[in-house]
Every structure is written in structure tokens, then in C-alpha cells.
C-alpha positions in Angstrom: 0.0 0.0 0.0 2.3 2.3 0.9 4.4 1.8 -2.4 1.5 2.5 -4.3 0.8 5.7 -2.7 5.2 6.6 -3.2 4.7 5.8 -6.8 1.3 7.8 -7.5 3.0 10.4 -5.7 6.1 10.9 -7.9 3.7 10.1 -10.8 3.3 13.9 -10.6 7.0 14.8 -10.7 7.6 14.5 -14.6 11.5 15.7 -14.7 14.3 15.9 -12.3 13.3 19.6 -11.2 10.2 18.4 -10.0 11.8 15.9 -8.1 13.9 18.5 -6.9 11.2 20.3 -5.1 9.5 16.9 -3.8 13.1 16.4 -2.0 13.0 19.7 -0.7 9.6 19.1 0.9 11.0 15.7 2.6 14.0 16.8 3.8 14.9 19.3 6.1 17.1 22.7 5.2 20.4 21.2 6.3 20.3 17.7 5.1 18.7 19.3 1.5 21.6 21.9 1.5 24.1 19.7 2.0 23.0 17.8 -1.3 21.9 21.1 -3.3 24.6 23.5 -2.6 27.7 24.1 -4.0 30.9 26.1 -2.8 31.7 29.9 -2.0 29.1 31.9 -4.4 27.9 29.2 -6.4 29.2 30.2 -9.3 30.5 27.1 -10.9 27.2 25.2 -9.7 25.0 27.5 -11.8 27.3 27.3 -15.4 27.4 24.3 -14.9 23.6 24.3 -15.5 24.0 26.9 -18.2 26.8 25.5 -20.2 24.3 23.0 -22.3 22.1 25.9 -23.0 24.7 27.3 -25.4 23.7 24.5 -28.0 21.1 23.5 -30.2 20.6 20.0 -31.3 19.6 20.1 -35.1 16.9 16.6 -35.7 17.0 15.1 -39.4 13.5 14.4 -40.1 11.9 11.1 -42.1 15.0 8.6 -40.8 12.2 5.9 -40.4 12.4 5.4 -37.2 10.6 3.3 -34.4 10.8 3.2 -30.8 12.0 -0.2 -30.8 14.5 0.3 -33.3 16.5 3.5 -31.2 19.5 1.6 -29.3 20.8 3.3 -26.4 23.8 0.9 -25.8 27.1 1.5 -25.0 30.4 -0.1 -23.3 31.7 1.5 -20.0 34.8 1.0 -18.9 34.4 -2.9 -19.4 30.5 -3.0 -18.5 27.6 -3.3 -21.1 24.9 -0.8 -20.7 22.1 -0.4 -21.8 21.9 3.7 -22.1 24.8 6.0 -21.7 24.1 7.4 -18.1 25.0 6.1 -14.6 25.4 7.2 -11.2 27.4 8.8 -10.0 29.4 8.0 -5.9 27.8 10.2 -3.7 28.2 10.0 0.2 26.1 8.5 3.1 23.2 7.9 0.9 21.7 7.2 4.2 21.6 10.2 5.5 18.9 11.0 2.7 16.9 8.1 3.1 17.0 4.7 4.5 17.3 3.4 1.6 20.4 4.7 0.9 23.0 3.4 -1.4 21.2 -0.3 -2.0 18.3 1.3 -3.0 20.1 3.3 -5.6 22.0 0.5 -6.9 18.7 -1.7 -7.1 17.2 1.2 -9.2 20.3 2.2 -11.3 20.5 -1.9 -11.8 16.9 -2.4 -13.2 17.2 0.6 -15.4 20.0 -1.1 -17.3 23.2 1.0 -15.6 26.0 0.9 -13.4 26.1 1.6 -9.7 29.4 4.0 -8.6 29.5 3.4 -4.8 31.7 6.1 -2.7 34.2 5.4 -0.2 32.2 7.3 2.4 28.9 5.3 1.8 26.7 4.7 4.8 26.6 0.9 3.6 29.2 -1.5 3.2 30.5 -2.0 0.1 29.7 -5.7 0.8 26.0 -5.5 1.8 25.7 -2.9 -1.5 27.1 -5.8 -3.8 25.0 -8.6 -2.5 21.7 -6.5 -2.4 22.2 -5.2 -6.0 24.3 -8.2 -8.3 24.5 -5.4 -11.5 27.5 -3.7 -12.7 29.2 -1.5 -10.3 31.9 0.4 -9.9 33.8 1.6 -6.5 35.3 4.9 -5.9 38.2 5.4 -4.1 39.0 8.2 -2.0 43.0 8.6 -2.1 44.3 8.3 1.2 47.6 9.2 3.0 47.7 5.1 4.3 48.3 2.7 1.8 47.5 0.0 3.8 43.8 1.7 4.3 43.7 2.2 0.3 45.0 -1.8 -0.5 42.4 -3.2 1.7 40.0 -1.3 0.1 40.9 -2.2 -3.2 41.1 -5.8 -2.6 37.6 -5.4 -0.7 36.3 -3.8 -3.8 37.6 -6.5 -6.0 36.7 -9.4 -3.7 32.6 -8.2 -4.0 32.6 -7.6 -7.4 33.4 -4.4 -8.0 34.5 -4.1 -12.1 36.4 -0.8 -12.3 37.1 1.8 -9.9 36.9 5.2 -9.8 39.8 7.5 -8.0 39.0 11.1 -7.0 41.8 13.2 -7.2 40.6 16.8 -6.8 40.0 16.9 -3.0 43.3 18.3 -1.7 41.7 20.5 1.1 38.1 20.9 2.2 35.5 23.0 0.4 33.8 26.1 2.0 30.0 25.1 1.2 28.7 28.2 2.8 25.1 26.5 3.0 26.4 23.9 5.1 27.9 26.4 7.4 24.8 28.3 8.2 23.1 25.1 8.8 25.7 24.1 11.3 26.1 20.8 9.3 30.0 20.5 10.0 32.3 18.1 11.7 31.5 18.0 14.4 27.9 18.9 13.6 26.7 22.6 15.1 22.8 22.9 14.2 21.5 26.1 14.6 18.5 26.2 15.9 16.5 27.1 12.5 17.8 23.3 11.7 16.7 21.7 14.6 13.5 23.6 14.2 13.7 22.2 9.8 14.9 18.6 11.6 11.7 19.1 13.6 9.0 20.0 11.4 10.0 16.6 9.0 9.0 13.8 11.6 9.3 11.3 8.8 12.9 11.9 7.7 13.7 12.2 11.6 12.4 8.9 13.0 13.9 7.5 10.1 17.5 8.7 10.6 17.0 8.4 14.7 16.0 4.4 14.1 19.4 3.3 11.9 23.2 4.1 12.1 24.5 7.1 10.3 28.8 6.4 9.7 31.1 6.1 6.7 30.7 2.3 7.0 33.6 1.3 4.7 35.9 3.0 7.2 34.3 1.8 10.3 37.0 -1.0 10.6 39.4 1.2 10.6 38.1 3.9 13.0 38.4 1.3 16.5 41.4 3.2 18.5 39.6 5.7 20.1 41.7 9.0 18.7 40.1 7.9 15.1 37.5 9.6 14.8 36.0 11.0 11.6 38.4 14.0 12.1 41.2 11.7 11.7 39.6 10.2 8.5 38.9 13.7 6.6 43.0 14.3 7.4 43.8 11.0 6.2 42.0 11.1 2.6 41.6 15.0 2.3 45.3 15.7 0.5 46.5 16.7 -2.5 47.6 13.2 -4.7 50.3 13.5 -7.4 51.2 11.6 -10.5 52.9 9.4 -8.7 50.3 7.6 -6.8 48.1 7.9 -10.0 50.0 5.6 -12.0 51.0 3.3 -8.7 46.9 2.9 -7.9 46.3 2.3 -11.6 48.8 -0.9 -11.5 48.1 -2.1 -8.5 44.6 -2.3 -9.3 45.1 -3.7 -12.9 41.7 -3.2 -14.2 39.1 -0.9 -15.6 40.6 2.2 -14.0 39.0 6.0 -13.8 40.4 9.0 -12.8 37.5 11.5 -11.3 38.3 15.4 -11.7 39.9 16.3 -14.8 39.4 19.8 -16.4 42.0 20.7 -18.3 43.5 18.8 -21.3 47.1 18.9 -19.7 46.0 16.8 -16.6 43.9 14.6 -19.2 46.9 13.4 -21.3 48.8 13.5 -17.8 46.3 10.7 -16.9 46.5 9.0 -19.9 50.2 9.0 -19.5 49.4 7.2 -15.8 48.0 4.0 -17.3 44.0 5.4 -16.6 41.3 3.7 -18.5 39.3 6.7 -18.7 39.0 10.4 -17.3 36.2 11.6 -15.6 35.4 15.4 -16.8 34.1 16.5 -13.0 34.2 19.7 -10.6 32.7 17.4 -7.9 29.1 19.1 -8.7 31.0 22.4 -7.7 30.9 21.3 -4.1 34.4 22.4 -3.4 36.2 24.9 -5.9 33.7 28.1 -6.8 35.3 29.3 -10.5 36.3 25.9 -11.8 35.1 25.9 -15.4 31.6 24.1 -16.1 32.6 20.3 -17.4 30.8 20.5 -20.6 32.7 23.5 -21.5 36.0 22.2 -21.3 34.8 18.6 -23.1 35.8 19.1 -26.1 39.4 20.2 -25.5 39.6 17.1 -23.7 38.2 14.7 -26.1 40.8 16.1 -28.7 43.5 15.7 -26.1 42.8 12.1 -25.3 39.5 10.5 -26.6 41.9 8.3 -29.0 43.3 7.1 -25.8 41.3 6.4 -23.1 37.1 6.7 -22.9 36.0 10.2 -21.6 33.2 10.7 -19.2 31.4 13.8 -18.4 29.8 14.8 -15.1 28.1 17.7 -13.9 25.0 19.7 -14.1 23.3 16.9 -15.9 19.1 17.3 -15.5 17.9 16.4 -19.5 18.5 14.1 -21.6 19.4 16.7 -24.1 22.4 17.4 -21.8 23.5 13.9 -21.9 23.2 13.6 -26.3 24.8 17.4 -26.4 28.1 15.8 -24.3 27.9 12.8 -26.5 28.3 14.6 -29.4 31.1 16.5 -28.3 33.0 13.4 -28.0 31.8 11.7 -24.3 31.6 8.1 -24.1 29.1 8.1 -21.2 28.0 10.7 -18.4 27.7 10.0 -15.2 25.3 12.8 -12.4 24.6 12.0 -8.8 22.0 15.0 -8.1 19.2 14.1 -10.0 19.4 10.8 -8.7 19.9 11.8 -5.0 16.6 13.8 -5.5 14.9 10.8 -6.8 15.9 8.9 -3.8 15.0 11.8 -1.1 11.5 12.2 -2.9 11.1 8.4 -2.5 14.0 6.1 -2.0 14.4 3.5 -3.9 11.2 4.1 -6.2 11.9 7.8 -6.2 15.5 6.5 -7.8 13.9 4.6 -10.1 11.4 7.9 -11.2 14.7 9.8 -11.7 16.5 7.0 -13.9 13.3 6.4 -16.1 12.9 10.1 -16.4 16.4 10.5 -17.6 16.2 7.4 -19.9 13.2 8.1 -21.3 14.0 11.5 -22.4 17.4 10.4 -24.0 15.3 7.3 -25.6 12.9 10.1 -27.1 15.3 13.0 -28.3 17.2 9.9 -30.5 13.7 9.9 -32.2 13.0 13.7 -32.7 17.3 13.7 -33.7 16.4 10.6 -36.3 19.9 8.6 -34.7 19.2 4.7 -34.6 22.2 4.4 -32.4 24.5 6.4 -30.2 27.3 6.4 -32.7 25.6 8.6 -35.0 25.4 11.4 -32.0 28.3 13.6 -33.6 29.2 17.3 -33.7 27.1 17.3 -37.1 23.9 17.9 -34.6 24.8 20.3 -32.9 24.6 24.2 -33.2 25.9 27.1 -30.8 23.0 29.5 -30.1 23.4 33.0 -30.6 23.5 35.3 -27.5 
């Protein structure tokens, strides 16, 4: 019963902005903040909204073309999927919604697309792959212990993780000025205006007050008492060099992403590492206000090293338009974790599943208006800047 009311309820949310607003009316300010803001002024957050308005897609009309007969496949590093979009690693899922990060993977899973699961989940990466048996990938946070880093990997690799992901451009904290007026720091501070938010959202309080809130890949390595979570932020917030790069890339011999590349010069840098893809990201402008918007500095990086290694764009994803607009400029595959994190604060695991449909959906039905019976044809030939 109370599934069915959940899924009439997002029945009414028919894109990821209106899922948007249904998250904001489930969660309170500071939890909500800390998923919608970005860093300083919010420059880079907005651009990179605004970036895929300065195209046009151009459609070729009488291609012929059926529903059934639009493909949406692709090949990620390693993994057959079955449309170009997955999620991306986001933190303590659980704090959004009980759910958390098995419900997203379930979702991501059915809709035909991979699962990224972040080193600060609020699940284990274990209990993630035995809930949700589809392709998944494991990000790793760089951190200043190697020993903490190996076990991880081997961790990863033991539950069936295929590729991972390593973020590289975390070398200090970010100053998300939201979360600071919230009081949502570590150690938390809640003002008073959040306890009174935390309040007036009984649900999402009972909820969080009935299960264990921790970064629960690290909880085996947090038992002397002086490791805290302060310890962990100075053990895996640092700036990484080359170095490490091309040593992680080897020791984990497989499908191997680096997350945070904006200029070409770090792109062929990563290629040079042994990387089996870059990752186009500004961390959803959650740390570094300024950075360029990721769709604008695509296509410097596809020239640079799409012959190379497989290039994957993320940020400021919400259409499908945006996803076929960064395919043409020469992205294997994008990867968002907003939209979906929306979708599973509006409704957990169904509330996922809305966003992904949404998403797929839309991509599925711009191929038609565009006439393209496959993702190869998505090329630069579509594509037209619009005039100021």
C-alpha cells in the first residue's frame, strides 16, 4: 500500500526539477543543502547548469524510425549498458533516506546502468554488492595510508566491483557556505532554524533516529579511540600526485578512472598514468567556486585524449538533451549524482527509479526527434551554438 501511494505520488513529478522540489519538501534545510549546494558563491554550480544551454541539437526528419528500433547501448569502462548514463558515488546515501545506497544501486540496476558506490557510503560495500548483483563500480578516495587504500581495493575487488573510480581533486576541504549556516559541519553545530527544519520533518527524523549514520567502509578502521572522523577527513583529504596515480592504476590492474579532470594537460597526464578513462568532473562544484563548467572544457579534452582512453562527463546533468549534447562532443558516457539523489529523497528506492526512467526516457525520445538509430551517429554534425 504504501508503495503504491510513493509511486502515484512521484507520478506527478515529470523531470528531475520536480523531483527536486519533492526532495525539498522531505527533507529538512540542512540535510537538503548539503545535497543542493555548492561552494563559496555558487558560481560554478550555476554554469554548470547553463553550459548546455549554449547549444542546439539540429533533428534530421523522415530517418524511419521506431521506438523499438532506437539503441541506447554503450560499453563503459568494461561493462555493457544499456543507455549512456550512470550514477554517479555520492556520500552517506543514508543520510537521505533509509534506503540509501542499496536502493540506488537496485534502481540504477533495473534501469540497465551501473552503480558508482563512494568510499564514504553509509553501507558497506559488501551489503551494497549482495543486495544489487549489477555492474558496479567503487570509488576510491585517495588516502595518505596505503594499507587503508590496498584493503580497500582488494575489498572492492573481492565483491565484485569491475572498475574503480579514484577522485583526485579533493586536496583540502571545500567552504560550502550552506552547510555552514546550517551548522552541518564536523562536528555537527545545528542552529536552531535546523533543529526547528529537523523538527517540522517527523518522517525523515524517525527514520534517521532508528538506523546508524557512519562512513561504514571505514568503520573498521576507525576502533582506537583517537580515530574519529576527524582523523579520517586528514587521512583522505590531500592533494595526490602523479605518482600515486600511476601506482593505484597498477596495483589495481583493471578498468581504471580518474574523477576530476578539467584541463586537457591533466587529461593526457592521466592517460600517460596507465588510466582507462577520465572523468570530466568539478565534484558538482561542491568544493572549488570558478572551476570551469565540465561540458565546456569537453571538447578540449576529447581532442587531447578521446583516442586514448574513454572520456566521461559529469556535472550539471538534468535532461537528456544534456546527456546527447556531451555525447556529441565526444563523451563516451556521463555519469550525475544530483538528479538521482533527489529521486531517492522524494522516494527512496522508487523515487531512484522515477529519476532514472525520467532521464532514460527522455534520451530514448530526443534519438527519435534527432532521427539517430544508435549512439554512434550522435556527432558534432547535430549540434549548433546559439546565438546570445
Amino acid at each position: 500500500m504504501m508503495q503504491a501511494l510513493v509511486s502515484r505520488r512521484l507520478e506527478r513529478c515529470h523531470n528531475i526539477d520536480d523531483l527536486r522540489r519533492e526532495a525539498k519538501r522531505r527533507l529538512p534545510t540542512p540535510v537538503f543543502d548539503f545535497i543542493d549546494g555548492g561552494a563559496d558563491d555558487e558560481v560554478t554550480l550555476a554554469d554548470n547548469r547553463r553550459a548546455y544551454g549554449r547549444y542546439s541539437l539540429v533533428p534530421r526528419q523522415c530517418a524511419g524510425l521506431e521506438r523499438e528500433s532506437v539503441d541506447l547501448s554503450t560499453t563503459v569502462l568494461g561493462q555493457q549498458l544499456a543507455w549512456p548514463v550512470f550514477t554517479s558515488p555520492w556520500g552517506l546515501q543514508t543520510l537521505i533516506h533509509a534506503h540509501g545506497e542499496v536502493g540506488l544501486a537496485q534502481a540504477a540496476h533495473d534501469s540497465g546502468t551501473a552503480f558508482a558506490l563512494s568510499s564514504f557510503s553509509g553501507t558497506r560495500m559488501e551489503a551494497v554488492a549482495e543486495a544489487a548483483p549489477g555492474p558496479r563500480f567503487f570509488q576510491l578516495q585517495p588516502a595518505r595510508s596505503w594499507e587503508i587504500m590496498d584493503d580497500l581495493m582488494d575489498r572492492a575487488r573481492r565483491a565484485g566491483y569491475t572498475a574503480l573510480l579514484l577522485t583526485v581533486d579533493n586536496p583540502t576541504h571545500g567552504n560550502r557556505e550552506r552547510d555552514h549556516h546550517n551548522g552541518f559541519d564536523v562536528p555537527q553545530r545545528f542552529t536552531l532554524a535546523s533543529w526547528l527544519s529537523i523538527a517540522s520533518h517527523p518522517g525523515w527524523a524517525l527514520s534517521a533516529a532508528c538506523r546508524k549514520l557512519e562512513f561504514a567502509n571505514y568503520a573498521m578502521y576507525l576502533s582506537p579511540p583517537e580515530r574519529d572522523t576527524e582523523w579520517l577527513f586528514e587521512q583522505t583529504v590531500f592533494s595526490v600526485d602523479w605518482e600515486m596515480v600511476a601506482r593505484l592504476a597498477a596495483r589495481w590492474d583493471g578498468p581504471f578512472a580518474i574523477k576530476g579532470i578539467l584541463s586537457p594537460e591533466d587529461a593526457v597526464r592521466a592517460a600517460d598514468a596507465g588510466v582507462s578513462a577520465v572523468v570530466v568532473s568539478n565534484q558538482g562544484a561542491r568544493h572549488f567556486d570558478y572551476a570551469p563548467a565540465t561540458f565546456d572544457v569537453l571538447p578540449e579534452i576529447c581532442e587531447a585524449v578521446g583516442k586514448r582512453v574513454e572520456v566521461i562527463l559529469d556535472g550539471g546533468i538534468r535532461r537528456g538533451t544534456d546527456v546527447l549534447k556531451a555525447l556529441a562532443l565526444g563523451a563516451r558516457a556521463c555519469m550525475t549524482g544530483r538528479p538521482f539523489a533527489y529521486g531517492l529523497a522524494a522516494g527512496g528506492r522508487i523515487g531512484a527509479a522515477r529519476a532514472l526512467s525520467l532521464l532514460k526516457s527522455e534520451i530514448h525520445r530526443d534519438m527519435l526527434f534527432l532521427g539517430a538509430a544508435d549512439l554512434s551517429q550522435i556527432t558534432t554534425d547535430y549540434l549548433r551554438a546559439r546565438v546570445p
